[in-house]
N, C-alpha and C positions, 0 to 999 in steps of 0.2 A: 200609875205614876200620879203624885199629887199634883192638883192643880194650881197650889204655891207656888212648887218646884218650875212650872212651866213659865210662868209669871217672870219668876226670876233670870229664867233662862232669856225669855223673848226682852226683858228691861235689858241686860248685858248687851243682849245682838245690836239694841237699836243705838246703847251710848257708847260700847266698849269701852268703858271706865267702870271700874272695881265700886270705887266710891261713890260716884254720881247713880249708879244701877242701885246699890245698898241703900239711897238715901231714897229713893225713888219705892224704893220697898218697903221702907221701915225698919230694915237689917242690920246689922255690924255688915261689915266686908268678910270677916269671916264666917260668919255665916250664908253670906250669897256665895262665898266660894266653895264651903260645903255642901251648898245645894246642886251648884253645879257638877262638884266631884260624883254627886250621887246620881245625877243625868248622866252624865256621859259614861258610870260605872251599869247602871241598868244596860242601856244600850250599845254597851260594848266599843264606843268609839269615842275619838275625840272630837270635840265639839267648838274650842276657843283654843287657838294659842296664845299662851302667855308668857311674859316675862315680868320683871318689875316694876317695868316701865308702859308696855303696852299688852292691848288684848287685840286679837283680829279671829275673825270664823275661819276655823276651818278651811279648804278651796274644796269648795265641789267634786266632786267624782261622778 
């Protein structure tokens, strides 16, 4: 896994906002959203729930 990819992933968790994470990055939003697709497609799970208006992690298991 790249360690871009990760980057983007831990910006999301700490603002859960699409835009603020992307800008935080240097990204488009679609682009931090394809990075994510591509985490959570490697490991098999989902990792953010989203809609259009909000992002939240996941709950624990």
């Amino acid at each position: 896994m790249d360690f871009r990819l990760l980057k983007h992933m831990v910006t999301l968790a700490e603002t859960l906002h699409f835009g603020r994470a992307s800008e935080l990055c240097h990204v488009s939003p679609s682009t931090l959203s394809r990075s994510i697709q591509q985490i959570e497609t490697e490991l098999g799970t989902t990792l953010f729930e989203r809609d259009n208006r909000h992002v939240t992690l996941t709950p624990k298991v």
